[in-house]
C-alpha positions as CSV (number, residue, x, y, z in Angstrom):
1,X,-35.1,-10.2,-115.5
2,X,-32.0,-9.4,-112.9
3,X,-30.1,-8.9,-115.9
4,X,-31.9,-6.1,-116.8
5,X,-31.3,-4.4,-113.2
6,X,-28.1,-3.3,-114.1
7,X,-29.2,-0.1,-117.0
8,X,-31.8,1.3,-114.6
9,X,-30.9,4.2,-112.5
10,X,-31.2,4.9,-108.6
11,X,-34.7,6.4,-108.6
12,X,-36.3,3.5,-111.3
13,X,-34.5,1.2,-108.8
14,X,-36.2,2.6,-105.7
15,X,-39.2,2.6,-107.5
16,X,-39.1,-1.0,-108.6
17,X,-38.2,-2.1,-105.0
18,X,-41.6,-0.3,-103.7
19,X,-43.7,-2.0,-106.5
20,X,-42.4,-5.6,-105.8
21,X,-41.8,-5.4,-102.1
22,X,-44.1,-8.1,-101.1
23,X,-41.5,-10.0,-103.4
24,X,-38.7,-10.9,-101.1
25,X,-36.7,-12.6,-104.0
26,X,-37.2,-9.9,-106.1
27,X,-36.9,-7.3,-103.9
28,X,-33.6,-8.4,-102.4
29,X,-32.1,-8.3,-106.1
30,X,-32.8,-4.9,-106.8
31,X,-31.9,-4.1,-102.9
32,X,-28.5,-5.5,-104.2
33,X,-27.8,-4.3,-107.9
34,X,-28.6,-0.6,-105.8
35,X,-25.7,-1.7,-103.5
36,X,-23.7,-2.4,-106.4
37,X,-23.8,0.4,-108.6
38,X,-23.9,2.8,-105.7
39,X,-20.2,1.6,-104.3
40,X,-19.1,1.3,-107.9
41,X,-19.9,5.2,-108.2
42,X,-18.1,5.5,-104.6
43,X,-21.7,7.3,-103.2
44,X,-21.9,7.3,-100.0
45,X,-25.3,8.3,-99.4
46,X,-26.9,6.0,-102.1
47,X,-24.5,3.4,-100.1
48,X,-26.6,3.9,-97.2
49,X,-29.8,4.4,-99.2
50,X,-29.2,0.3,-100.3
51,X,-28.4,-1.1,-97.2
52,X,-31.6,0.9,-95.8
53,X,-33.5,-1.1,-98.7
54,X,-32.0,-4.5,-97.6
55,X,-32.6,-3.5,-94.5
56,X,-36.8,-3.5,-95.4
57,X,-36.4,-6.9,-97.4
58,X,-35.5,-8.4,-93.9
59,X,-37.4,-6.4,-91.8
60,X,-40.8,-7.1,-93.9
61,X,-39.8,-11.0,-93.5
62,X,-39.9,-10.3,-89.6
63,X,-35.5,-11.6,-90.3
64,X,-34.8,-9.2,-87.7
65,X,-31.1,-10.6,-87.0
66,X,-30.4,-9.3,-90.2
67,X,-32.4,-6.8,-91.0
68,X,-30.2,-5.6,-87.9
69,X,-26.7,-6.1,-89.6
70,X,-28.0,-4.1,-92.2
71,X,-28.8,-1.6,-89.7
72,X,-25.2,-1.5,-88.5
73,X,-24.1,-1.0,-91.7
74,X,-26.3,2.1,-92.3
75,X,-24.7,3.6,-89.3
76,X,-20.8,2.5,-90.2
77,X,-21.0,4.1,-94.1
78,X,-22.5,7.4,-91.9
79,X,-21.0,7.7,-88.9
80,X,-18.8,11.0,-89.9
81,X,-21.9,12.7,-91.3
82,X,-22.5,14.9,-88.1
83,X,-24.7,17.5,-90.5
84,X,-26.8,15.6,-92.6
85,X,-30.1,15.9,-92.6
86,X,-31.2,12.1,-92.2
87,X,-28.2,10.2,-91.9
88,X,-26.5,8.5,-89.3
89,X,-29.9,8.6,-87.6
90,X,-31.8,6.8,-90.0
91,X,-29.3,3.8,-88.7
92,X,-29.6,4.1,-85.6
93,X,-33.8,4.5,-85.9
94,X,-34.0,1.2,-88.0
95,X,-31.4,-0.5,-85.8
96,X,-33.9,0.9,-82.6
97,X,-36.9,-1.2,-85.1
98,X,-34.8,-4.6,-85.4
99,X,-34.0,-4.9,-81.4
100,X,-37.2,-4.1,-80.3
101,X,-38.8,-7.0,-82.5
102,X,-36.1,-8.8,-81.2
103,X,-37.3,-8.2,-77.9
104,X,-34.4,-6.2,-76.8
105,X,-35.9,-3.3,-75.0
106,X,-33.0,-2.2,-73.0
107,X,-30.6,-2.0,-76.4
108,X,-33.4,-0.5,-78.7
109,X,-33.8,2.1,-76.1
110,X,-29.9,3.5,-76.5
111,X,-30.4,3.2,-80.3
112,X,-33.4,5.5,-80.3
113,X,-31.8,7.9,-78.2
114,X,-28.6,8.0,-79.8
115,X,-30.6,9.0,-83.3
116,X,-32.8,11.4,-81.6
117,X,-29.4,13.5,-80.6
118,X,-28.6,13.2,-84.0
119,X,-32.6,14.0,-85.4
120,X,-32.3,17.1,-82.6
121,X,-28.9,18.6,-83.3
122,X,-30.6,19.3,-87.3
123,X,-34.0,19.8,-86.8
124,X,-35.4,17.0,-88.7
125,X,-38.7,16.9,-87.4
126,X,-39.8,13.7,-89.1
127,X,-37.3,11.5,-87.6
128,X,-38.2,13.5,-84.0
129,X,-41.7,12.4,-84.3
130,X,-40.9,8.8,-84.9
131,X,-38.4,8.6,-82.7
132,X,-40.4,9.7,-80.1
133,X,-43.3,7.6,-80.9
134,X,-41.1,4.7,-80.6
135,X,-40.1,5.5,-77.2
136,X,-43.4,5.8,-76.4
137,X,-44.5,2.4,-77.6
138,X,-41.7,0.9,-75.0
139,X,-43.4,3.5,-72.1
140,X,-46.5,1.8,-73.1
141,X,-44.6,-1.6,-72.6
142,X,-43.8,-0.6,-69.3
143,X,-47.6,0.5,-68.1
144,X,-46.7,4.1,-68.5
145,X,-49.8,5.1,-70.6
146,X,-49.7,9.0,-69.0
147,X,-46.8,9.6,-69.9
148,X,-47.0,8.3,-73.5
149,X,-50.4,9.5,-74.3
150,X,-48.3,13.0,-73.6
151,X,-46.1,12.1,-76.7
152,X,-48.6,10.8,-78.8
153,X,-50.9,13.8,-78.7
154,X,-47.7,15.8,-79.2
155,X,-47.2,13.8,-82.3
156,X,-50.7,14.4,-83.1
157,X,-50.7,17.9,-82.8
158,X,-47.8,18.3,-84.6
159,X,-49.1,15.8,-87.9
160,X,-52.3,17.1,-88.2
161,X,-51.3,20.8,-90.4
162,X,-52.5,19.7,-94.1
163,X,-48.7,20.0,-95.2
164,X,-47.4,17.4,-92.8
165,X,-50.3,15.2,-92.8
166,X,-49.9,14.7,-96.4
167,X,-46.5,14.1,-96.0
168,X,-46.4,11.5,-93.7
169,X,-49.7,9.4,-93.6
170,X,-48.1,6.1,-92.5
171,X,-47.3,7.8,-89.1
172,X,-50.9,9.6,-89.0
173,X,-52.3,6.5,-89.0
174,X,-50.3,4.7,-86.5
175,X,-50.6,8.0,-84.0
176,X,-54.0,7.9,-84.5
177,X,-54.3,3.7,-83.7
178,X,-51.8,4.2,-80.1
179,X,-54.2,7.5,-79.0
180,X,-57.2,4.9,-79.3
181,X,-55.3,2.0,-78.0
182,X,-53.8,4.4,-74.8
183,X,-57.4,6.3,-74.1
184,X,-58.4,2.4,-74.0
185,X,-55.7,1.7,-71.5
186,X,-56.6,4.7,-69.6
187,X,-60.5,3.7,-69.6
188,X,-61.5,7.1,-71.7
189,X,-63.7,5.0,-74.3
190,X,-65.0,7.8,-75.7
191,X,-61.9,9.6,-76.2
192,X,-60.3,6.5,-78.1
193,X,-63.3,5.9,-80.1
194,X,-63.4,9.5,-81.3
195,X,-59.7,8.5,-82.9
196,X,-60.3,5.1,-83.8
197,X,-62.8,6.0,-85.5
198,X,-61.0,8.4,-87.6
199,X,-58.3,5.9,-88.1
200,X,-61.1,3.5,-89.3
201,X,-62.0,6.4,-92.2
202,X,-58.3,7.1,-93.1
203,X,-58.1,3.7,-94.0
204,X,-61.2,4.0,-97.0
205,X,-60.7,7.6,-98.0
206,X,-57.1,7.0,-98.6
207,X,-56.5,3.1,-99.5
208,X,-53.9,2.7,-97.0
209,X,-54.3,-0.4,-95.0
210,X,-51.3,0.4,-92.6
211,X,-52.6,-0.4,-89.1
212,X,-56.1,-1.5,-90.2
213,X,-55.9,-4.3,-88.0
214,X,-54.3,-3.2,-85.1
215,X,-57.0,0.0,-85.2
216,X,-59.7,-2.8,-85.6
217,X,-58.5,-4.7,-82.8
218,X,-58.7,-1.9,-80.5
219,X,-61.8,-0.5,-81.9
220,X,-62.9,-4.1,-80.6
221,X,-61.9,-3.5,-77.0
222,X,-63.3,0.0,-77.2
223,X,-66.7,-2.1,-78.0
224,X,-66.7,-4.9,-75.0
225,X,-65.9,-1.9,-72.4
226,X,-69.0,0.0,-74.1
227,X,-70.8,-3.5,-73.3
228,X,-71.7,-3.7,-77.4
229,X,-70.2,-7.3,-77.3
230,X,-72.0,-8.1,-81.0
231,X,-70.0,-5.0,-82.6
232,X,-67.0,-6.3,-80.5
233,X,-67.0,-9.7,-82.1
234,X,-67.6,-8.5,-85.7
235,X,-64.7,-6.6,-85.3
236,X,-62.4,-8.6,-83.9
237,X,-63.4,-11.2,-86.1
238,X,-62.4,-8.9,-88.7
239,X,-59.1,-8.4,-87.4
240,X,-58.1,-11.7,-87.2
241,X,-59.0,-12.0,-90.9
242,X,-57.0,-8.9,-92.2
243,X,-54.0,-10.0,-90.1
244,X,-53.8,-13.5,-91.2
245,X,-54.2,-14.2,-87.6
246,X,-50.2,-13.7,-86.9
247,X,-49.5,-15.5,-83.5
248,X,-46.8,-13.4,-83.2
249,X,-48.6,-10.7,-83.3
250,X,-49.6,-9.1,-79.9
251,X,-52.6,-7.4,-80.9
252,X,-53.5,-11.5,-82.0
253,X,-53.4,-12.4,-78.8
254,X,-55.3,-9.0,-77.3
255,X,-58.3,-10.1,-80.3
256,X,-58.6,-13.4,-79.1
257,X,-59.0,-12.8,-75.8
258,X,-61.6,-9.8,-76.4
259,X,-63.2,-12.2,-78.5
260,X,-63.7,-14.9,-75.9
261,X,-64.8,-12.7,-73.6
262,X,-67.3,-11.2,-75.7
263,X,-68.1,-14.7,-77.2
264,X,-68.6,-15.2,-73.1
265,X,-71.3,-12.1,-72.1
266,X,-72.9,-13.4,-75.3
267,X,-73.6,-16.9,-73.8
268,X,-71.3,-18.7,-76.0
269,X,-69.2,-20.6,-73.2
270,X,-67.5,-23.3,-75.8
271,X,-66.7,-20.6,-78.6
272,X,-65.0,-18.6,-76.4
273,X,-63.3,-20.8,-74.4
274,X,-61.6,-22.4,-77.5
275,X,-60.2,-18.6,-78.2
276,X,-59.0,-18.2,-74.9
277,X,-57.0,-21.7,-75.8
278,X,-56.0,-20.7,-78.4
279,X,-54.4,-17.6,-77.2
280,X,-52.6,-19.8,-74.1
281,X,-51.4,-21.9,-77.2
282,X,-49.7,-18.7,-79.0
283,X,-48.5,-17.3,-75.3
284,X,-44.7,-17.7,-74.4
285,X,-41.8,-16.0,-72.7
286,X,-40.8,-14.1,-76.0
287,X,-44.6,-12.5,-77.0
288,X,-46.0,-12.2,-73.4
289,X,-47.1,-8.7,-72.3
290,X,-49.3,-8.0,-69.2
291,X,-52.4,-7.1,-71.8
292,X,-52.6,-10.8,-72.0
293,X,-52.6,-11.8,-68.7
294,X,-56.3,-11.8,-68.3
295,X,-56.0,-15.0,-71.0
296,X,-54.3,-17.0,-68.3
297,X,-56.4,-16.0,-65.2
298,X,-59.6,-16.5,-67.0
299,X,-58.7,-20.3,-67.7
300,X,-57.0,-20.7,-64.2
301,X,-60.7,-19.5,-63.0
302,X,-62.4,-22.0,-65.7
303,X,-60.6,-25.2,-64.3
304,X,-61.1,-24.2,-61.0
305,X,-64.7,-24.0,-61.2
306,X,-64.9,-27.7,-63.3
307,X,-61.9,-28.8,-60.2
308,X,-59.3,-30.0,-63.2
309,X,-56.9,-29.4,-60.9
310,X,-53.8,-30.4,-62.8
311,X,-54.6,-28.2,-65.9
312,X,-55.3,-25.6,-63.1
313,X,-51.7,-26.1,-62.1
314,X,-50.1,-26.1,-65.5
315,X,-51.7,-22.3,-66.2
316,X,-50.8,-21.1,-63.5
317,X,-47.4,-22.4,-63.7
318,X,-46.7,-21.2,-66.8
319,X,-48.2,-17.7,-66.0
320,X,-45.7,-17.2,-63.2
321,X,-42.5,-18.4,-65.2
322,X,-44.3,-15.4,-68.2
323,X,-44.6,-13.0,-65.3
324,X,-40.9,-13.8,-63.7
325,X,-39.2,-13.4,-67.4
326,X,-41.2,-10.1,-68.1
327,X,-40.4,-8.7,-65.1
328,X,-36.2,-9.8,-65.6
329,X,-36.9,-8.1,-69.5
330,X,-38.5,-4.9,-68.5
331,X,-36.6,-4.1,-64.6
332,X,-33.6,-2.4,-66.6
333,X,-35.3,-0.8,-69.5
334,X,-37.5,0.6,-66.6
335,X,-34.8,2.7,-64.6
336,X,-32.8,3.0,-68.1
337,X,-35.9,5.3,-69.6
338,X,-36.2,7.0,-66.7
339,X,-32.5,7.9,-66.1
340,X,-31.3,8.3,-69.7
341,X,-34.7,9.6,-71.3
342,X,-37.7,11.1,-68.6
343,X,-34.5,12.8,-66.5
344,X,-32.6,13.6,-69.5
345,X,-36.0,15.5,-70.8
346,X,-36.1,17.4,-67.9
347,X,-32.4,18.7,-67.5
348,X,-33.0,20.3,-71.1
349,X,-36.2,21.3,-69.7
350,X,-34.6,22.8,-66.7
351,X,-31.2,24.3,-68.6
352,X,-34.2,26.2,-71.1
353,X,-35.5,27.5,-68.2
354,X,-33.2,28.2,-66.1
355,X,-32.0,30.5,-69.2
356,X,-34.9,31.9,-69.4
357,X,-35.0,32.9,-65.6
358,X,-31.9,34.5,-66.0
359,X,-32.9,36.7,-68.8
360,X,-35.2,38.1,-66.4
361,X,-32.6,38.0,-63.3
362,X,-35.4,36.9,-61.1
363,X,-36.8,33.8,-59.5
364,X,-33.4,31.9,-59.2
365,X,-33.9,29.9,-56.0
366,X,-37.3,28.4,-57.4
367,X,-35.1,26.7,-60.5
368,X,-33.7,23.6,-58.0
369,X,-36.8,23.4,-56.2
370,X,-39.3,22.8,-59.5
371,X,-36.8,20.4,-61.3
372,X,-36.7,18.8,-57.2
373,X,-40.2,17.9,-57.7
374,X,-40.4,16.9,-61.4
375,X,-38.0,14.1,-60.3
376,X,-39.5,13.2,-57.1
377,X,-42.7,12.5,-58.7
378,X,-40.8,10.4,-61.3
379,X,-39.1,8.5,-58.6
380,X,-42.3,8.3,-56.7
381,X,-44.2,7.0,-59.4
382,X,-41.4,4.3,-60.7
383,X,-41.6,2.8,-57.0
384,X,-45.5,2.5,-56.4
385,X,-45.3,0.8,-60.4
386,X,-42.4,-1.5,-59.7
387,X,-43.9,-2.5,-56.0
388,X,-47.5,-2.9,-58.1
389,X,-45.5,-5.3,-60.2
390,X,-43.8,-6.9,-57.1
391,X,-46.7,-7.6,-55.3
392,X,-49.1,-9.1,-58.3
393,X,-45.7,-11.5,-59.0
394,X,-46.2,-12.8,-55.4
395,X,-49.7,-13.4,-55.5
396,X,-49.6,-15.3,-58.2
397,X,-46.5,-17.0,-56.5
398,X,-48.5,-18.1,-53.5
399,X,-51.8,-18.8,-55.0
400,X,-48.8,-21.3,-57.2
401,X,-47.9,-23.0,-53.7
402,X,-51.2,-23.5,-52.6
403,X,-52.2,-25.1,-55.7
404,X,-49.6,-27.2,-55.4
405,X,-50.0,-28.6,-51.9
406,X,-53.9,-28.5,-52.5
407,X,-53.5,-31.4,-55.1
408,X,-50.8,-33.3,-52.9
409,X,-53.5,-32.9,-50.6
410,X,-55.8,-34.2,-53.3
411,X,-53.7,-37.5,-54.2
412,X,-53.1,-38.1,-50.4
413,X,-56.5,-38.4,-49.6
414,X,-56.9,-41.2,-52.5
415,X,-54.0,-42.9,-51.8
416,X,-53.9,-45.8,-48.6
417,X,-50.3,-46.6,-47.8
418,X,-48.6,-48.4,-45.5
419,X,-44.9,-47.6,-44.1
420,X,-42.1,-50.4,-43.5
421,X,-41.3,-49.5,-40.2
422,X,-37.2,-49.3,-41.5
423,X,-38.5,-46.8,-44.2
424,X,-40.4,-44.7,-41.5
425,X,-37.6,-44.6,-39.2
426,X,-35.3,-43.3,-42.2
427,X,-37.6,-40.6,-43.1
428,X,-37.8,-39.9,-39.5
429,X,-33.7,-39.2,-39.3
430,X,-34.2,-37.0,-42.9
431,X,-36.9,-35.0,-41.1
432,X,-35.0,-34.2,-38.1
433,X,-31.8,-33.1,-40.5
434,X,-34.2,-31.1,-42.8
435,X,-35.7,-29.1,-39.3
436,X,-32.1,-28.6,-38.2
437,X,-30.4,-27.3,-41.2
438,X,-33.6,-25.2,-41.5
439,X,-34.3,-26.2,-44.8
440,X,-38.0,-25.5,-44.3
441,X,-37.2,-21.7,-44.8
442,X,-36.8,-22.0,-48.7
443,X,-39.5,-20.5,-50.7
444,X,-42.2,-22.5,-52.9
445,X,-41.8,-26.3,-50.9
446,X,-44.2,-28.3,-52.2
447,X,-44.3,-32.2,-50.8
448,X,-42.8,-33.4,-54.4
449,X,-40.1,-31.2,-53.9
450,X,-39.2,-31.7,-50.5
451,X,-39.8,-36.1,-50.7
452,X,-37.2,-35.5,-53.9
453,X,-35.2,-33.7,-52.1
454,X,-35.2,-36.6,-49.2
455,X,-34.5,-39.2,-51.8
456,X,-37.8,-41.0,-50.6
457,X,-41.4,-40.7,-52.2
458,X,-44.4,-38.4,-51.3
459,X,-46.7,-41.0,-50.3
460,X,-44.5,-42.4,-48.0
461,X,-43.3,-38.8,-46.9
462,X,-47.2,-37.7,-46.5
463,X,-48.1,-40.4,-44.7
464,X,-45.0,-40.4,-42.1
465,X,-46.1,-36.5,-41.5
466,X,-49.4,-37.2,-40.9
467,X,-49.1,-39.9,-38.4
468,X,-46.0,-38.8,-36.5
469,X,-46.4,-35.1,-36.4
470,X,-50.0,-35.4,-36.6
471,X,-50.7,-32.7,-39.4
472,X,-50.5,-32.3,-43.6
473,X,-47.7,-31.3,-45.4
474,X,-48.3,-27.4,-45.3
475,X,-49.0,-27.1,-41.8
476,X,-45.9,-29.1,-41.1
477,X,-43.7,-26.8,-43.0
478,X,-45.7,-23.9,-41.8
479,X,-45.7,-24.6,-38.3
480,X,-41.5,-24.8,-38.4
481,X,-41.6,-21.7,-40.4
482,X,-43.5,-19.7,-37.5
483,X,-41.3,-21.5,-34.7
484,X,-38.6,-20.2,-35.9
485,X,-39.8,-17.0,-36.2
486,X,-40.8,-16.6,-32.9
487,X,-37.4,-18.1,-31.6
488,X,-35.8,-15.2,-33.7
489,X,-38.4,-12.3,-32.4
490,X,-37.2,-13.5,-29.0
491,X,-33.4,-13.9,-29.4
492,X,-32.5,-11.8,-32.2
493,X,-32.4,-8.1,-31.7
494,X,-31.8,-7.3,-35.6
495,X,-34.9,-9.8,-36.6
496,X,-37.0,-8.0,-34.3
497,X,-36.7,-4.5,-36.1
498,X,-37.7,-6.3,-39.4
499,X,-40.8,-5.2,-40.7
500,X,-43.6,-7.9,-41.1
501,X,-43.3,-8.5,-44.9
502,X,-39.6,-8.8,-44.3
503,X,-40.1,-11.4,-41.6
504,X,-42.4,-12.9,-44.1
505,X,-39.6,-13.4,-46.8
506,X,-36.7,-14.1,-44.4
507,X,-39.0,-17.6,-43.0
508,X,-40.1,-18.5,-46.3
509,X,-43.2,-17.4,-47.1
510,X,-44.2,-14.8,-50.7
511,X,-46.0,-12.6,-49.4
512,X,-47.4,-11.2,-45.9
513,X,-50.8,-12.3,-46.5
514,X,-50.0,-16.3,-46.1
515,X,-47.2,-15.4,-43.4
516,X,-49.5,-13.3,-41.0
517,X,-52.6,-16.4,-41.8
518,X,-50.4,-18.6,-40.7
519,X,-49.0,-17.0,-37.5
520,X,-52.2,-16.0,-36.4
521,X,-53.2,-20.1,-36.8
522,X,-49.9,-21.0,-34.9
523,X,-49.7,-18.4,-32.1
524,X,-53.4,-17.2,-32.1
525,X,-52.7,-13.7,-33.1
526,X,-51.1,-11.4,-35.6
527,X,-47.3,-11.0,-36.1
528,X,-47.5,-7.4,-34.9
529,X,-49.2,-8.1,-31.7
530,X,-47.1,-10.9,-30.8
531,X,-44.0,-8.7,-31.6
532,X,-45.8,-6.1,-29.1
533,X,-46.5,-8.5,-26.3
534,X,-43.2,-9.8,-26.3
535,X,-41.9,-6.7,-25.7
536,X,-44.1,-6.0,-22.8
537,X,-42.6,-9.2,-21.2
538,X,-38.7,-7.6,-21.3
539,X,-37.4,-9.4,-24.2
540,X,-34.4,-8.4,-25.4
């Protein structure tokens, strides 16, 4: 069979390659004896046409490493062809695919904008619209469903004349899939059912099955938020079939949960808690998006209400370690697509227009002021969405803590012990070192961490607080905390011109909420009037 490889020519070769794709064995042979007879002939662009080929065998087997070496080597056989049509872009583009399956946001980001100055400089409007769709996809990563639903509609626009839609149907459908999956984001359900819907067709007039399930798992959304929980669940259901239920898969993870919760309004409590497990189960630092963090919340909720405290605990911790590593992944990509893509956008934007004011000689001072407030309002709204992100990470943080101490709490309450008076006295001396070297200031203490810490254990540690101090554990560490804020309101000039939440963070608390509870439980009123009544009294 490979034998007979070697007589055909490029275009039977490409041919055979898209009728056995699903064939990775088979595929990757014909990927290869291209390779071959297209260095033996010294081509260059068939050269790159192979390694674009081997490129899909590994890409199609989710191989991303790679898929991506093959990438590279598109991009090194075309690097010097400035003026063709497709090439060196196409490298870059598929090298953009690999590192954004690989999870590589940042570095997928660079790719795609190198290709697009490449795509740009000759007008090839195909790799344009991809290119930008894929940029897109990461502004959707990053919450920014506005500003991509912009692209996609451009897109849209732009694929719908009867030429280009003929042309490229692959990218139809999957503009069609992100404008219902963005108008969901965005709460338009009408809007994204009106393309959903038409995605839905495209798939039985044309045969193509590319995106069928991601458009049924959205179309399933669409349905719980219209409150048609039966037409949800069928089509979720549906999805999961079509897709093999890939855990890998995002839009997995988004069906299962839609599915619970419809599985839930319908008043089946067991089926859809075993989906929202089985979601949890799929969940980890390398698949997590924040679509999916209504999987963890909902199950923190459930084991709360049944008081099965320690599973309580173990969601939530994992939720905050899948919230901390998201927010590590996506804090560079998020001023990176800003500076290098929204800002570069709007200096071409502004050098057009700017030329165009000067055509006309008129209207020159408004040209600074206009691109002055297109990048303000960027600015503006990257800080209200990274401080959004900030402040859900510390709720979750503290609601962590308290969760925490509440089942220390818990086991002390169970637990009768009695302290050898040398063992007390001990713990005693470690307590006074731990208030003096103000070790109580560090974030998330819990009384595991903090008897661990001591070298002694928590029952014994519990039990000396309790007696000798005559509070728990939290109100212990809570108490010092406050104390030595006020001793620094008092004596510290540069403390005292902290803001609250500051103050918060600098004694040890995550957020202000707990801080100002706390303060107001110790002192007997808030932070802010204390800090005023102190300065009444001459303080300085």
């Amino acid at each position: 069979m490979f034998d007979s490889l070697k007589s055909k020519t490029f275009d039977e070769l490409d041919k055979l390659f898209d009728e056995n794709s699903e064939d990775s064995i088979l595929s990757f042979h014909i990927a290869r004896e291209y390779l071959d007879k297209a260095k033996n002939e010294n081509d260059v662009i068939q050269t790159a046409r192979a390694y674009n080929l081997l490129f899909n065998v590994y890409d199609y087997s989710n191989r991303n490493n790679i898929a991506l070496q093959y990438a590279d080597s598109i991009i090194i056989t075309t690097k010097d062809m400035e003026t063709h049509m497709r090439y060196p872009a196409t490298g870059y583009l598929k090298k953009g695919y690999a590192l954004y399956a690989l999870d590589r946001y940042d570095d997928a980001l660079q790719s795609y904008l190198i290709a697009l100055k490449h795509a740009e400089r000759v007008e090839n409007e195909e790799q344009i619209v991809a290119l930008k769709h894929n940029i897109a996809l990461l502004k959707t990563n990053l919450g920014k469903n506005r500003e991509a639903l912009i692209t996609f509609k451009e897109n849209y626009d732009f694929l719908i004349k009867e030429d280009t839609l003929v042309e490229y149907p692959m990218t139809y459908a999957a503009t069609l899939y992100k404008l219902g999956d963005t108008y969901n984001r965005l709460k338009k359900y009408d809007s994204a059912s009106y393309y959903l819907n038409k995605g839905i067709r495209l798939r039985f007039s044309t045969g193509n099955a590319e995106f069928y399930p991601d458009l049924l798992s959205a179309y399933g959304v669409n349905s719980f938020y219209k409150e048609a929980y039966t037409e949800a669940k069928d089509s979720l259901q549906k999805m999961l079939i079509t897709s093999r239920e890939d855990k890998e898969d995002v839009n997995v993870k988004i069906s299962y949960l839609y599915l619970a919760k419809s599985l839930l309004k319908l008043g089946k409590k067991k089926e859809g808690l075993d989906y929202l497990l089985k979601a949890e189960s799929a969940t980890n630092e390398f698949n997590y998006v924040p679509q999916i963090h209504e999987i963890f919340t909902l199950l923190i909720d459930y084991y709360q209400e049944n008081k099965d405290l320690e599973n309580q605990l173990r969601i939530t911790n994992k939720l905050l370690q899948l919230e901390r590593t998201f927010n590590e992944k996506y804090a560079r990509l998020n001023n990176n697509i800003v500076e290098k893509y929204d800002i570069a956008r709007l200096v071409k934007d502004k050098k057009e227009l700017i030329e165009t004011i000067d055509s006309k000689n008129k209207m020159s001072r408004y040209r600074s002021i206009l691109f002055g407030v297109i990048l303000l309002s960027i600015l503006i709204s990257l800080f209200f969405y990274l401080k959004k992100r900030r402040n859900k990470f510390s709720e979750i943080s503290d609601k962590y803590t308290e969760l925490v101490n509440s089942i220390e709490k818990k086991k002390e309450a169970t637990i009768v012990v009695e302290v050898p008076e040398d063992i007390k006295k001990e713990i005693l001396k470690k307590l006074q070192d731990f208030e003096n070297d103000h070790k109580y200031l560090k974030n998330n203490l819990s009384l595991g961490s903090v008897s661990k810490s001591l070298k002694t254990n928590s029952s014994y540690l519990s039990k000396v607080i309790n007696i000798e101090k005559g509070k728990n554990f939290a109100n212990y560490i809570n108490d010092l905390r406050i104390d030595f804020c006020v001793d620094q309101i008092k004596t510290n000039k540069k403390f005292k011109q902290y803001s609250v939440r500051s103050m918060a963070g600098e004694v040890g608390f995550n957020n202000i909420q707990s801080f100002a509870k706390a303060f107001l439980k110790r002192k007997g009123c808030k932070p802010a009037e204390f800090i005023k009544s102190i300065e009444n009294q001459g303080f300085e």
